[in-house]
N, C-alpha and C positions, 0 to 999 in steps of 0.2 A: 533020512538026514540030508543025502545030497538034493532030494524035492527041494526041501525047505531053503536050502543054500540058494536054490535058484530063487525061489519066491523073494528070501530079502533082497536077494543080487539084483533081480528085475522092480521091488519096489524102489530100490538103491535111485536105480537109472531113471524110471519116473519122476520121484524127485527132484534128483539132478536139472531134469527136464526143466522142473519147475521152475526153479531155483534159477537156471539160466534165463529162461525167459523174463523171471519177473528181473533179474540185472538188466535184462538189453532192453525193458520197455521203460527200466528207471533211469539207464542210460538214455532213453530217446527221452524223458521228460516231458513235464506238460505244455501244452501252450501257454506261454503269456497271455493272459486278459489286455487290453490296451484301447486306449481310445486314439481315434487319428482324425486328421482334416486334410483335406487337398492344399497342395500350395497353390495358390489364386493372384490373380493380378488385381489393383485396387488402388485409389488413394491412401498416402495414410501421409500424417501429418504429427512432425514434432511439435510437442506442447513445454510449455514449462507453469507448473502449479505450485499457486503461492494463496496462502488467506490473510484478510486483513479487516477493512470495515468501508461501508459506504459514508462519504461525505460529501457537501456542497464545494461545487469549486472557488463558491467567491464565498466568504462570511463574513460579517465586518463586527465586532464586539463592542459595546455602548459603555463609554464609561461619562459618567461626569468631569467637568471641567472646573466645578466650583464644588463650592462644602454646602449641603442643605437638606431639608428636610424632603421626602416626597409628598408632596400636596398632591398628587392625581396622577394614576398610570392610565393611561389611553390606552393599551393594549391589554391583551392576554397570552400568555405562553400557546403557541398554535394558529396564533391570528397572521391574517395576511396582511400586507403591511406595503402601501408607495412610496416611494421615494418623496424626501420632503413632508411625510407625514409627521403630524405630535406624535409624540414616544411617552413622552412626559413631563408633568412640568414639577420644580420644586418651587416653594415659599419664599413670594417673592417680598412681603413687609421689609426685612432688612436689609434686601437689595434694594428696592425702593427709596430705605433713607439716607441708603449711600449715596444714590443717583442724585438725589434732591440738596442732599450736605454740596455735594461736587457743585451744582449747580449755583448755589449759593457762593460756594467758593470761587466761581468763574467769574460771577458779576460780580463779586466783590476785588477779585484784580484787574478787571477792566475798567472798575470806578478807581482803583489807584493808578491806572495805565492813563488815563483822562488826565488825572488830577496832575501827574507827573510834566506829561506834556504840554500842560500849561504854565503848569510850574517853569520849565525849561524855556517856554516861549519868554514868560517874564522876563526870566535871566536873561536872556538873548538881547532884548528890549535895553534891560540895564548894563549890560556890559558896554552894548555900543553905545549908549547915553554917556559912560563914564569914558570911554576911547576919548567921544568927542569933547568932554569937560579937561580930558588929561590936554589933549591936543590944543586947547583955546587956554591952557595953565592956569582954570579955574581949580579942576579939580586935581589933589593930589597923587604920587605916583601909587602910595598906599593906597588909596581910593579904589583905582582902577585896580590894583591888585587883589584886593578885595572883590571885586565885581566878577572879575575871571574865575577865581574860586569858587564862590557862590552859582556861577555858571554850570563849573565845571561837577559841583556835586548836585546839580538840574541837572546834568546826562546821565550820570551813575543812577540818582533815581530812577531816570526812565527806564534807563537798558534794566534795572532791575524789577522794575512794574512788568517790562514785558515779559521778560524770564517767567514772572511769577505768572501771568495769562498764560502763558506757553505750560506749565506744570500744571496749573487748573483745567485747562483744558484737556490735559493728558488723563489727569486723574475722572473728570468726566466721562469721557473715552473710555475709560476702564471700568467705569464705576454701570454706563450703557452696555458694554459685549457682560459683564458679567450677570445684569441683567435680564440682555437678553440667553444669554448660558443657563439660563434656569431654567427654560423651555428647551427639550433636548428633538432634534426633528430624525427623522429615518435618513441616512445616508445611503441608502441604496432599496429598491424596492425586493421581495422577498417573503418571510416567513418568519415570523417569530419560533425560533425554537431552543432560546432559551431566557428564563428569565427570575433571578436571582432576587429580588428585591422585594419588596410590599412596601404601600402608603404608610404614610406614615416614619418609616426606616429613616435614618441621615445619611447620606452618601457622604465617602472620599473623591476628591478630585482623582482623577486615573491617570496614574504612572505605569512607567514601562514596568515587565516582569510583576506585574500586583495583580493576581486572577482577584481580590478581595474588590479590588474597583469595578470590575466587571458588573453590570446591570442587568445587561441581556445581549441576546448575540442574534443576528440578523441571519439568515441565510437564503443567495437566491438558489431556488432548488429547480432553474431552467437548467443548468448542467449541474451533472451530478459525476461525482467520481468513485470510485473502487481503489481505496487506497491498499497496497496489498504490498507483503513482505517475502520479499524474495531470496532462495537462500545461495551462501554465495559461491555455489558450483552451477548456478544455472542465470546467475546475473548477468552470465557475459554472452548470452544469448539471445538477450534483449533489450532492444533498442527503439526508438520513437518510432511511430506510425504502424507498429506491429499491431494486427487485429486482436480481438481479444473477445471471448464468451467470460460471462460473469451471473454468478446465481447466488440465492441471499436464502437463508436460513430459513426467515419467516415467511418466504414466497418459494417454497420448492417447485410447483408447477414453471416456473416462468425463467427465460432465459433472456438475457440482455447479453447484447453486442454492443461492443465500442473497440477503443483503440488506446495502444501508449500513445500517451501525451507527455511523461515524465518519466525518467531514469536517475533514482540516486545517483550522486556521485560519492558520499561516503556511507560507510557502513556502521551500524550499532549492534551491540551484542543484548541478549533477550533475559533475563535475569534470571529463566529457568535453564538456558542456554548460552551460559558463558563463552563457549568456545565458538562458536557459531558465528559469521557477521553475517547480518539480512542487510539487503536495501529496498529503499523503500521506490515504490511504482504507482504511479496513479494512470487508471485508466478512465478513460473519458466515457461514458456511456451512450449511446448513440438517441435512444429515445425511453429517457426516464419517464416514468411516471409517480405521481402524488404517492401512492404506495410506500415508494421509497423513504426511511427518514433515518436522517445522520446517525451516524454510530450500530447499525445492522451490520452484523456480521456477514461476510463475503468472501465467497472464495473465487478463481480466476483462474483461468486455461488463456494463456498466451499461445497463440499460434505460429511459432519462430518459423517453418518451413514446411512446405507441403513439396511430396513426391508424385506425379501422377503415374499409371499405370505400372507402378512398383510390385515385384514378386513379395508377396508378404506372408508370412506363417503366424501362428498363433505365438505368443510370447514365450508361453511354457512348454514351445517345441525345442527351445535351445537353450541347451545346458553345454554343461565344461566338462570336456573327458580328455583324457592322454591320446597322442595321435595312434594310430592303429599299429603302427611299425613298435611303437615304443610300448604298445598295451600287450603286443605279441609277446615280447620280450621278457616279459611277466611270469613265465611261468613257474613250473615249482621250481627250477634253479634260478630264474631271475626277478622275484619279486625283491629283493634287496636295492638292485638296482635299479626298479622301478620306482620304486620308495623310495628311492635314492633322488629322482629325480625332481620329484618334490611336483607342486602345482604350478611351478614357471610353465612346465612344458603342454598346462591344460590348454587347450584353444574350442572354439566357439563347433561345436556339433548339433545335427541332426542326426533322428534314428526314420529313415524313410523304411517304409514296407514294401518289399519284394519280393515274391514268390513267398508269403507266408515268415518271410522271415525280415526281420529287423538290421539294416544293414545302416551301418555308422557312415557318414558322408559332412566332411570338415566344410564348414560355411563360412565364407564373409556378410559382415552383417554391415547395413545401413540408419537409419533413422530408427526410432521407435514411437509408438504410442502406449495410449495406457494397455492394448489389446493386441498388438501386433508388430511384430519386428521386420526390418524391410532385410529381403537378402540379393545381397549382391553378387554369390555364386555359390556354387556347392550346387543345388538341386532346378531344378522345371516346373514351370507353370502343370499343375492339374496331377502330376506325385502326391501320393501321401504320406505323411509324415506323422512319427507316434507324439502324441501330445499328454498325454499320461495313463493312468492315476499318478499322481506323484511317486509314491512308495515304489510304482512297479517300475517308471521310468528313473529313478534313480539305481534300482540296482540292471535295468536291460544292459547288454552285452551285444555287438555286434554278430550276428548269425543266431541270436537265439528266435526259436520259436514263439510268433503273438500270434494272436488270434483278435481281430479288431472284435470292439460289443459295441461301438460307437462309434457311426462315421460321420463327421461335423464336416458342414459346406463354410468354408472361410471362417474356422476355427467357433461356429454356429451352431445353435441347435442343444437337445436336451440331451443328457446322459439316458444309455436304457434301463431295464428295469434289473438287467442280470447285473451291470455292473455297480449299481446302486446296494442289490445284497450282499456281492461280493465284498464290498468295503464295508458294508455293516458286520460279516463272517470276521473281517478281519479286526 
């Protein structure tokens, strides 16, 4: 009996054994998995990203000036087009009979301008014939006063023959530009690329706000622009002469450089974005090409500032954690008042690697790009810093145990193959 006492007593203690060891190895816990990059010195450059569409910077739209038929388009939608070239002409018969009425109507008050002024020379003749018959008391005072009248409505005629040359000739004038407005020429050399019309159609004369008089639309495609819609926490970042890359949808290979040349000054809201103001930015493109055509969708990287030799980490190396004094203070008696403190007091951290373990080190931050955030204190050039997996870097803690599976040069390079399963595991 007292054998057996011992036997379980001594299995007791083996146990025990167990039992302690596996607490003190769950106490010691496993490594974190992590991926890290050295902090690196480097360019990095703030951008501001906006999409919009490419356009010509000059276009000029063709409307008619008179009402008419199209009798013959000279061009094509796509054609190249000089300055001073036919466009088009409308049917000219009934401008014609205008011209030719007008013309009629001209020489027929230049033959009453004639007839008038001789008319008036008469009177002139008879007045003074009757001056001198009043004077020598042949002729009566009635006579002469008669003679003055008859004078007097010789000028009225004239001045009224002239008027009328003067209005025929106007109507002429008018009746020639209209005329000639049937033949419509290119104002500006360029590119047809658009054109609304076919033979045959009747054109309105073109008023303001009427896209319906619109013909066709000219474009010269020597400058080209990237019109693009900027939204408005990043508007007041840029300004004229700022550089700018620009890439187009249907040309992914190719990359175009130019510049602001324009900066809204008011803002409109986007009708799927009420609340939003964008303004609007044209960049000038430094060397288009044919490829290009108006209304291609576009996107823009303004280049507002560049940093050289800036300390830079990868972007998803900095997250927001409570200051270490105040994460302390957390424990089982003071998460209340850690919670309490709410995320005023989160500020801008890295989790750098130290001897195997993960040590929280509070940053000031600089510039950013789409890849890399500049710091302007907190850590050293050639440190490294844990940059994730996300999941693991959201719950790390200062002092806990990682284990890098990934060490990226300037936040670079491929993931390994252990930590690619582990997040499939997971």
């Amino acid at each position: 009996m007292t054998r057996k006492l011992w036997i379980v007593a001594g299995g007791a203690v083996v146990l025990l054994g167990v039992v302690v060891a596996s607490v003190r190895a769950g106490g010691r816990g496993e490594k974190v998995k992590v991926y890290a990059a050295e902090v690196a010195r480097r360019s990095i450059t703030r951008t501001v990203r906006a999409s919009g569409q490419i356009n010509p910077r000059v276009k000029v739209n063709i409307s008619a000036h008179v009402v008419g038929k199209i009798e013959r388009l000279h061009v094509r939608e796509g054609d190249a087009i000089e300055a001073g070239q036919p466009f088009l002409r409308l049917e000219q018969q009934a401008f014609l009979a205008v011209r030719d009425d007008a013309r009629a109507r001209l020489a027929m008050a230049g033959t009453e301008l004639r007839q008038a002024e001789v008319s008036l020379a008469d009177q002139e003749n008879r007045r003074a014939r009757a001056e001198s018959l009043h004077r020598q008391g042949i002729a009566s005072k009635e006579a002469l006063e008669s003679a003055e009248l008859q004078h007097a409505s010789a000028e009225l005629r004239l001045r009224s023959a002239r008027e009328g040359v003067i209005q025929a000739r106007a109507l002429l004038d008018k009746a020639e530009d209209d005329l000639r407005k049937t033949t419509i020429y290119a104002p500006i050399g360029g590119r047809v690329i658009a054109l609304n019309a076919e033979e045959g159609e009747v054109v309105v004369s073109g008023t303001m706000n009427n896209p319906a008089s619109v013909i066709g639309t000219i474009a010269d495609l020597s400058e080209v622009l990237a019109e693009v819609d900027v939204d408005e926490t990043e508007i007041v970042h840029v300004r004229p002469e700022l550089a700018a890359a620009v890439e187009v949808d249907a040309l992914p290979d190719v990359r175009y450089e130019g510049r602001v040349v324009e900066v809204g000054s008011s803002g409109y809201a986007r009708p799927q974005q009420p609340d939003v103001q964008f303004f609007r930015v044209k960049i000038l493109l430094d060397r288009p090409d044919e490829r290009l055509r108006p209304g291609m969708s576009a996107r823009a990287e303004v280049r507002v500032t560049t940093h050289e030799d800036a300390l830079v980490v990868p972007i998803q190396a900095v997250v927001e954690r409570p200051p270490l004094a105040a994460a302390a203070s957390g424990g089982a008696s003071g998460n209340s008042a850690a919670n309490a403190a709410g995320k005023e007091e989160e500020a801008s951290v890295v989790f750098e690697v130290e001897g195997g373990r993960a040590r929280q080190r509070a940053v000031e931050t600089g510039i950013s790009d789409t890849t890399h955030v500049e710091i302007l204190a907190g850590v050293e050039a050639g440190e490294k810093v844990v940059t994730g997996p996300y999941r693991s870097l959201k719950k790390l803690k200062d002092g806990d145990a990682v284990r890098i599976t990934s060490e990226q040069k300037d936040g670079g390079g491929e993931r390994g193959a252990d930590e690619e399963s582990e997040d499939e595991a997971d």
